[in-house]
C-alpha positions in Angstrom: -53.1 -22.7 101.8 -55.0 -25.1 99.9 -52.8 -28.2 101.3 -55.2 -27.1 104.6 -58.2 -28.7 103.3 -57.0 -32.1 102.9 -55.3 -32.4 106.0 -58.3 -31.2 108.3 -60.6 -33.7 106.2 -58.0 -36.8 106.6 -57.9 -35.5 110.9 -61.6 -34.6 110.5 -62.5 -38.6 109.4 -60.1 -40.0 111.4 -61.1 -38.5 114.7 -64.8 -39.4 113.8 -63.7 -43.1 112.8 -62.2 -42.7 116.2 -65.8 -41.7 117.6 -64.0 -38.5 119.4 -65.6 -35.8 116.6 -68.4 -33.9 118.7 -70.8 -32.7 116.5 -72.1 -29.4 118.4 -68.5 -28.8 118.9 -68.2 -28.9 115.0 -71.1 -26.8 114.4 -69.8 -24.7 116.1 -66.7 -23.6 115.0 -67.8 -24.6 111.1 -70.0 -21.4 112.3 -67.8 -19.4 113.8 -65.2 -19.6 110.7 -67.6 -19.3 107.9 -69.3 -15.9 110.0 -65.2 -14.9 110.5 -64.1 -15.2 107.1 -67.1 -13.4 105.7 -66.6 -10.6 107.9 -63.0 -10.6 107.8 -63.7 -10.1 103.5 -65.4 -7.4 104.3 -63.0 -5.5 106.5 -59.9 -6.5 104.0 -61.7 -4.3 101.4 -61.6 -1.2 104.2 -58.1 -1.2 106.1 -55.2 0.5 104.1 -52.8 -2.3 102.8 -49.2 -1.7 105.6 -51.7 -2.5 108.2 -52.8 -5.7 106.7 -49.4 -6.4 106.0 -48.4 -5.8 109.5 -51.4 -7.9 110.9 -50.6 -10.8 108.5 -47.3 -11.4 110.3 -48.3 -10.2 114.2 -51.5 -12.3 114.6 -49.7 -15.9 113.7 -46.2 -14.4 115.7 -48.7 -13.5 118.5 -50.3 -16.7 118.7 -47.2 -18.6 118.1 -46.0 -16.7 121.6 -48.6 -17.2 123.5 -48.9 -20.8 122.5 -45.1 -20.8 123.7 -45.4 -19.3 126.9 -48.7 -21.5 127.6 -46.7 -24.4 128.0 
């Protein structure tokens, strides 16, 4: 997971170099994951472990479909 962070700051610079990088757009989701990873902590700690195991592999297949059938 760690190869993530390089590859979003290398995008991140060059779509600011670029001068397409909005900044409330930014703030916005920098927001929106820091408040959803601190909650989703928090809940990891509460839900019995098949249903995280279950959830780690239906929310990517989910959103892997519906990017499919978007297009």
């Amino acid at each position: 997971m760690l190869v993530i962070i390089p590859i979003a700051v290398m995008g991140g610079i060059g779509y600011f170099m670029e001068g397409y990088l909005e900044m409330l757009l930014f703030v916005q989701v920098a927001a929106g994951l820091t408040l959803g990873t601190y909650i989703g902590a928090k809940f990891t700690r509460r839900v019995p472990e098949p249903v995280l195991k279950v959830a780690m592999v239906a929310v990517p297949a989910s959103a892997a479909i519906l990017l499919l059938l978007a297009h």
